[in-house]
N, C-alpha and C positions, 0 to 999 in steps of 0.2 A: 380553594387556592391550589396551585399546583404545586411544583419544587420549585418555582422561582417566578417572582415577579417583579418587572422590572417597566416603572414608570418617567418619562422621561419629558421634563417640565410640563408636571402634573399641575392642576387645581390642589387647591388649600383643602379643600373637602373630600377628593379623589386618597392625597396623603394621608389625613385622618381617617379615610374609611381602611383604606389599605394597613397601616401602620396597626389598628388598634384591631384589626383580625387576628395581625403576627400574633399581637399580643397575646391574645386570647388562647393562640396554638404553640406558643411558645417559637416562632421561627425568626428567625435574625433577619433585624431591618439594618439598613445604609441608608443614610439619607446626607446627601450634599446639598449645602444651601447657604443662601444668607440670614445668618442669625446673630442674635445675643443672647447673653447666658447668665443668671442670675442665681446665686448659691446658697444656703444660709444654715447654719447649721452651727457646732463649736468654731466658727468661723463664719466668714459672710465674703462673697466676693464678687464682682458685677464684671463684667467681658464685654467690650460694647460693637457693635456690630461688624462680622466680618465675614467670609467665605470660607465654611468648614465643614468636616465631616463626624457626620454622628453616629455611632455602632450602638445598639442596642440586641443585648444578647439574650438566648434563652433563657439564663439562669436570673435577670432583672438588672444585670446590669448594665451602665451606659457610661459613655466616652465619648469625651467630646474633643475631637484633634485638629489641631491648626494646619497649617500646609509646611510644618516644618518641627522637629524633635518628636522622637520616639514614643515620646511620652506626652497623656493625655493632659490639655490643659486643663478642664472638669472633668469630671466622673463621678458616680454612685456607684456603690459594692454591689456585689449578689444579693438576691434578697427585696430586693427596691419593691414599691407599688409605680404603676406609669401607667400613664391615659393621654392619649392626643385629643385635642378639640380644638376647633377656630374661636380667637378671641379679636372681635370686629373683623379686621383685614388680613390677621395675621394670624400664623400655623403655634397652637404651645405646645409643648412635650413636658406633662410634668411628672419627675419621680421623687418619690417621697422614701424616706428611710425612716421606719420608725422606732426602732433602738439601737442606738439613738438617735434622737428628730433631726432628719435633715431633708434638706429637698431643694431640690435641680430643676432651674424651671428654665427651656431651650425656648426660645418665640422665633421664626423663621417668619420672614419678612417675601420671601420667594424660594422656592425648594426645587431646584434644578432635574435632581434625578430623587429613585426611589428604590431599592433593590432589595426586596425581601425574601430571604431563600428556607426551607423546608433543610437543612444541612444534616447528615449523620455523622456521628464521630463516636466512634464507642474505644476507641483506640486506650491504651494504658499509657500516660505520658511517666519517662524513665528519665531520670536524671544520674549524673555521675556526681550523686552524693549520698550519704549516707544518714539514718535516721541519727545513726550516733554523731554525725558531724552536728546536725542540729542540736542533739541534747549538749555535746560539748560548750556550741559557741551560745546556747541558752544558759547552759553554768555559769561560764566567764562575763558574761553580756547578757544578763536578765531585761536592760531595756529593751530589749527586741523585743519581749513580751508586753512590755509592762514596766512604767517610771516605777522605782520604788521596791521593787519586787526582791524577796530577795531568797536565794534557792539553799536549799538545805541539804537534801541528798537525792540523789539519782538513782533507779532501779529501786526504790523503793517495794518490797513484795508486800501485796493485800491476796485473801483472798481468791481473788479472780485475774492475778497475775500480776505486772510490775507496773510502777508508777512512773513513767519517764523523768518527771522530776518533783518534787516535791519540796513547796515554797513556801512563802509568808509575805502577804504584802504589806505597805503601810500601814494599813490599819488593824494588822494583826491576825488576820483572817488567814486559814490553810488555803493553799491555792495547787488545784491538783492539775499540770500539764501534760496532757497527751499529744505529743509528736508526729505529724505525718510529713513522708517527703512525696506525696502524690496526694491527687487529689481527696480531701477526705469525702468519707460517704455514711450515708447513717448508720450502720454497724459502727464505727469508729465513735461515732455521737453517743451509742450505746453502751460500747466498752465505757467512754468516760462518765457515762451518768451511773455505771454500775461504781466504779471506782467509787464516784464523789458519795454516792450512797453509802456505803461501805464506811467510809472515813467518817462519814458522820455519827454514825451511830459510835463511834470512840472517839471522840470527838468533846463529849463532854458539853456538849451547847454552842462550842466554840466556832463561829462562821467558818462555813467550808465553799470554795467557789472551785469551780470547773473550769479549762480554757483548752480548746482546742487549737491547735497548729498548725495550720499546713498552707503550701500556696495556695489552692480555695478550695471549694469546700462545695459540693451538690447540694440542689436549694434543698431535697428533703433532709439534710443533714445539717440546715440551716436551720428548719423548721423544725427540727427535736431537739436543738439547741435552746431555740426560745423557748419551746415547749418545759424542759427540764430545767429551763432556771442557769442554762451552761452558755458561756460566751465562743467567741472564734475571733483567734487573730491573723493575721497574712504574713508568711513568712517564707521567703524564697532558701530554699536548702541550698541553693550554689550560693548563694551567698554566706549563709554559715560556713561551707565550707572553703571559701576563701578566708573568712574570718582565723578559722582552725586554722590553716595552714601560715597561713600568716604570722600568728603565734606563734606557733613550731617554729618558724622562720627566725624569729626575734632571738628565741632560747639558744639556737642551732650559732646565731651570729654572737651572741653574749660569750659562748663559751669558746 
């Protein structure tokens, strides 16, 4: 395949051959078509036929956009399994999430166009926020992590360095959160599994869980996630730090 290819009111079996090479090289498919969309997981939801656009990304994840709001109306996270094949007359896309089980099943009915590109990005994404805006509005607002959660202290020192924050969820278990405002990468996955090792052994027997932070997260630092028994949640740092500020805001008008 080259750096782009690009199929324009292909065959059902043309999209499935094309699509499922990306797959195999990791390069971003587009696909416009007429589909519907089937969801099922801690939830269940059916979409039924319409004209949209499908992004399937390197890292396994997928979106599925309407012709209107920024925001996808299905999707699967990083991480996903995904396979195209024809069922009877008609194109499937299906990904699977397996912790925990979910899976996105697209059936394209007629697939207009096709554009699958070979893309480089190695760029550093910078945001104007801060790792501490995040621990802050993690303090005040632990559901951003986690219903229930409830934080005890920040900069905790182990060790092999400090604890961003240092929790207790519902069920009593220690819960160690490591902070990124960029994307995380397996070094970060390793810092936190050395942390949660550490903890356990004083620990006393007492359940000790891992959670990683950031707005996402590179699939190998997904997969030594699962590996090590450590979760990841998605959390935009402009948005903590609107949080933050906003606080300040309250305090700053109270007085």
């Amino acid at each position: 395949m080259h750096k782009y290819k690009l199929l324009l009111n292909p065959s059902l079996d043309e999209t499935v051959h094309v699509v499922n090479e990306a797959l195999k090289k990791g390069f971003l498919s587009l696909l416009v078509g007429l589909c519907r969309v089937n969801y099922k997981g801690r939830a269940s939801s059916v979409l039924g036929w319409g004209e949209r656009l499908v992004i399937i990304k390197r890292d396994g994840s997928v979106l599925v956009h309407r012709t209107w709001d920024f925001q996808p109306v299905n999707w699967q996270p990083p991480g996903s399994v995904l396979q195209a094949s024809t069922r009877g007359r008609n194109l499937t896309i299906r990904s699977v999430r397996l912790k925990p089980r979910e899976s996105l099943e697209i059936e394209f009915e007629k697939v207009f166009s096709v554009l699958v590109m070979d893309l480089v990005d190695e760029a550093e994404f910078t945001m104007y926020a801060s790792e501490k805006d995040m621990q802050k509005a993690v303090m005040a607002n632990p559901e951003l992590v986690e219903e229930g959660l409830r934080p005890l202290v920040k900069e905790k020192e182990v060790e092999h360095g400090f604890i961003d924050v240092y929790a207790v969820d519902r069920e009593g278990n220690i819960v160690i959160i490591e902070l990124k405002r960029r994307i995380a990468t397996s070094d970060d996955a390793l810092q936190l599994s050395s942390y949660v090792e550490e903890v356990k052994k004083r620990s006393g027997g007492r359940g000790v869980r891992g959670i990683l932070v950031a707005p996402s997260a590179s699939k190998k630092a997904l997969f030594l996630l699962e590996k090590h028994g450590l979760e990841f949640r998605t959390l935009n740092p402009q948005k903590c730090a609107e949080l933050v500020e906003s606080s300040s805001k309250r305090i700053t008008d109270f007085f």
